[in-house]
C-alpha positions in Angstrom: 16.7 65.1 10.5 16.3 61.8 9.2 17.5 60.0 12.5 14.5 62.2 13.7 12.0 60.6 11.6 13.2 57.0 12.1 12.4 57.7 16.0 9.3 59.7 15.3 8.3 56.0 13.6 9.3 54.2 15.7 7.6 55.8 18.8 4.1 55.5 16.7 4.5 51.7 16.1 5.1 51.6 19.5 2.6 53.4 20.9 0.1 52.6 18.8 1.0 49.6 16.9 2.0 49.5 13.1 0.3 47.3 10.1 2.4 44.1 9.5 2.5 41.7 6.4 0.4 39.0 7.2 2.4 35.3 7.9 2.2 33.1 4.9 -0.7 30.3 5.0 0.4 27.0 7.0 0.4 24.7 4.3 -1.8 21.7 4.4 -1.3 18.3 6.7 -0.2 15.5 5.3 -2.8 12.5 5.5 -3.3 10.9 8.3 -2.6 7.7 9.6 -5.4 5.0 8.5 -8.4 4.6 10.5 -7.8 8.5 11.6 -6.9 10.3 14.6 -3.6 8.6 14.4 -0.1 10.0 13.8 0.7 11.7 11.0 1.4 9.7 7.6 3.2 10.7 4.8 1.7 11.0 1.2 2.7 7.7 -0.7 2.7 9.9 -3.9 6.1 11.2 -2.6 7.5 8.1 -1.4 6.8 5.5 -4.3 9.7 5.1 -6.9 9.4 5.7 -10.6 9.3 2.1 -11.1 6.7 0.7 -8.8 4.6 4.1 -10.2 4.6 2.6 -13.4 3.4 -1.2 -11.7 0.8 0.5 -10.2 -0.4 2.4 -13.2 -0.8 -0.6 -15.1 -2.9 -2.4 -12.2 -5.7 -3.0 -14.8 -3.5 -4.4 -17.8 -1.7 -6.9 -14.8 -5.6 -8.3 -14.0 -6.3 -8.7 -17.8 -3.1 -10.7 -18.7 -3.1 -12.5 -15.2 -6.9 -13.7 -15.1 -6.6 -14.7 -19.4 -3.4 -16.8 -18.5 -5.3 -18.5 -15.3 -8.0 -19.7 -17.1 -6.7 -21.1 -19.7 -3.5 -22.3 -18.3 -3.0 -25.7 -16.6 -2.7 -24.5 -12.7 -2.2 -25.6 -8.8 -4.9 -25.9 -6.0 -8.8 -24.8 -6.8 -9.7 -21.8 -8.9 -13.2 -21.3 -9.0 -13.4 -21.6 -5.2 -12.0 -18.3 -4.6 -15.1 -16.4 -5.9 -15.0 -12.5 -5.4 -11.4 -12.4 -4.3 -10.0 -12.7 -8.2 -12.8 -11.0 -9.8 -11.4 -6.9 -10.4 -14.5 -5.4 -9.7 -14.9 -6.8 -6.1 -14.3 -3.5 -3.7 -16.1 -2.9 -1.2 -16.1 0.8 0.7 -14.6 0.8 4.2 -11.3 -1.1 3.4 -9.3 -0.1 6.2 -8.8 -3.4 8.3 -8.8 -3.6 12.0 -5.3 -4.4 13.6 -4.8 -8.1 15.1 -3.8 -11.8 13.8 -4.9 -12.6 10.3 -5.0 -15.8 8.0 -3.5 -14.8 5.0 -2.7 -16.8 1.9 -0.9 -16.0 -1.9 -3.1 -16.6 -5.0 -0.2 -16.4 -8.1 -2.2 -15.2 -10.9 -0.6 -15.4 -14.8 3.1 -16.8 -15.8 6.2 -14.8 -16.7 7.0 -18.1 -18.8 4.2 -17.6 -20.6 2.1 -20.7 -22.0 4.8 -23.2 -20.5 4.4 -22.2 -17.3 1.6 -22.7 -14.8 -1.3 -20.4 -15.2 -1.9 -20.4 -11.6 -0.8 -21.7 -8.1 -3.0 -21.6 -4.8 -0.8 -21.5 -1.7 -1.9 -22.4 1.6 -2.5 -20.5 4.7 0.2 -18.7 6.9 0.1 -16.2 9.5 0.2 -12.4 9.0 0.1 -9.6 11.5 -1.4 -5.7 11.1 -0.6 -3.4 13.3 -1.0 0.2 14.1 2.5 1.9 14.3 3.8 5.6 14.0 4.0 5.6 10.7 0.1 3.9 9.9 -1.3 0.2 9.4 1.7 -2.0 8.7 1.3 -5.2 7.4 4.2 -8.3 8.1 3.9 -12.0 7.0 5.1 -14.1 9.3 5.3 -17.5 7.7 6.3 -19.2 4.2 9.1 -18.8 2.1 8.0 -15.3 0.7 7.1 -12.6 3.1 5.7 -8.9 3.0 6.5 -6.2 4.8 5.3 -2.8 4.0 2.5 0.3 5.0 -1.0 0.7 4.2 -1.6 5.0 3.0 -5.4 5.8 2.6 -6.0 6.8 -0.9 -9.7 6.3 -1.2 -12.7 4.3 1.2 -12.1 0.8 -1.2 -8.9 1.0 -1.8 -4.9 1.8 0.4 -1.8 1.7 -1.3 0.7 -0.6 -0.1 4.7 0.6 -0.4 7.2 -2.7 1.1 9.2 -4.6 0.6 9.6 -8.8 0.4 11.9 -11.2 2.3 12.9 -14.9 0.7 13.8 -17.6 2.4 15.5 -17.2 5.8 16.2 -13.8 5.3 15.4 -11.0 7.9 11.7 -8.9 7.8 12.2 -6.6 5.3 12.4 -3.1 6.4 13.6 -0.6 3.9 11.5 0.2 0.5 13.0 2.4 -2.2 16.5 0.8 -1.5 16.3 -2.1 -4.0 13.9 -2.3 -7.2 13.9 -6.0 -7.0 12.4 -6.4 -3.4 10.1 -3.7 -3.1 6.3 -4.1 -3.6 3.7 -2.0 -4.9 -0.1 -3.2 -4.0 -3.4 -1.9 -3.6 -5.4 -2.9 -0.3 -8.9 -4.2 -1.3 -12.0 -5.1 1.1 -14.0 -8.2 -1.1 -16.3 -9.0 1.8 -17.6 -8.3 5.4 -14.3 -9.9 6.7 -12.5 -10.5 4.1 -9.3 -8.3 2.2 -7.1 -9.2 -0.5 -3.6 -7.2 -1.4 -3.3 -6.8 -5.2 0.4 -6.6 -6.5 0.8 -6.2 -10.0 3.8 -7.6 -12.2 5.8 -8.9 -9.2 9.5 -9.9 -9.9 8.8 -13.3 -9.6 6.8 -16.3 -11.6 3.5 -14.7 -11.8 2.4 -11.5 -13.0 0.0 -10.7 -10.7 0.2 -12.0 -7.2 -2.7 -12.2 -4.2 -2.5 -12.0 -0.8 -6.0 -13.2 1.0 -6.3 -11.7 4.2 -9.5 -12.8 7.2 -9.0 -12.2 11.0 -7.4 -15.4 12.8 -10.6 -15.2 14.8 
């Protein structure tokens, strides 16, 4: 009797198709790549460490400490003529730069020696490179004796979060974030003018405790 029923059932679902439980949602993309339409980019909010979380999250109290320190601080090179690119409020929307050559330079803002060291320093110019690569916008200095390396994530239209990680010296490019505390980065990608960016890194490992890296197209 009851192997009767089962095939009695199972000639009406085939014959005239039974109600099914409906699949479970998709669950939502991921971001995408900067600039859009690109590959797919992982969600920097599941990739940045504990530590660089906590950086990040004190963004503001890094500008307050770094900017009081510069100005009142003995420094290197000319202050005043960087304009918008040290004041905090400077964002512009649309801060995803275009990919190609850039002139960047590092504005150290503030002293981990406190008053006996130099409030700031003003470096010179050196080459960086952005590119568009599987993973988003990538940014890698070329030149000088400290060099970024590290990915752009959208997070808002005036401002990307930047996750990499710094080579010294004559070391390698950098590849690997979230492997060692001491060389990783945590920035915020900034548009001040037309053609003109600047990566805020707050309470860097090194000297300064907040550093700036001014960024304008080679051409």
């Amino acid at each position: 009797m009851l192997r009767s029923l089962a095939c009695l059932s199972l000639s009406v679902a085939l014959i005239g198709g039974c109600a099914s439980v409906p699949p479970p949602p998709a669950p939502p993309p991921l971001p995408g790549a900067p600039g859009g339409g690109g590959p797919i980019q992982q969600d920097w909010r599941t990739i940045i460490t504990s530590y660089d979380r906590d950086r990040l999250n004190r963004l503001d109290a890094a500008w307050s400490l770094a900017l009081a320190q510069a100005r009142r601080q003995e420094g290197s090179g000319d202050l005043r003529s960087l304009g918008r690119l040290i004041d905090p409020d400077a964002a512009q929307a649309s801060v995803t730069p275009p990919p190609g050559e850039y002139r960047c330079r590092t504005i150290k803002l503030g002293s981990q020696s406190g008053e006996s060291g130099l409030g700031y320093v003003v470096y010179g110019w050196f080459q960086c490179r952005i590119e568009q690569t599987p993973g988003g916008l990538k940014l890698s200095k070329l030149t000088g004796s400290q060099r970024q390396f590290g990915l752009f994530f959208s997070e808002s239209p005036r401002r990307m979060v930047f996750l990499g990680s710094l080579a010294i010296g004559n070391e390698p490019p950098a590849t690997s974030y979230g492997l060692n505390a001491e060389r990783d980065i945590v920035g915020v990608l900034e548009r001040v003018e037309p053609n003109r960016w600047r990566l805020v890194m707050p309470w860097p490992q090194y000297e300064s405790n907040l550093d700036i890296l001014e960024l304008v197209p080679a051409s």
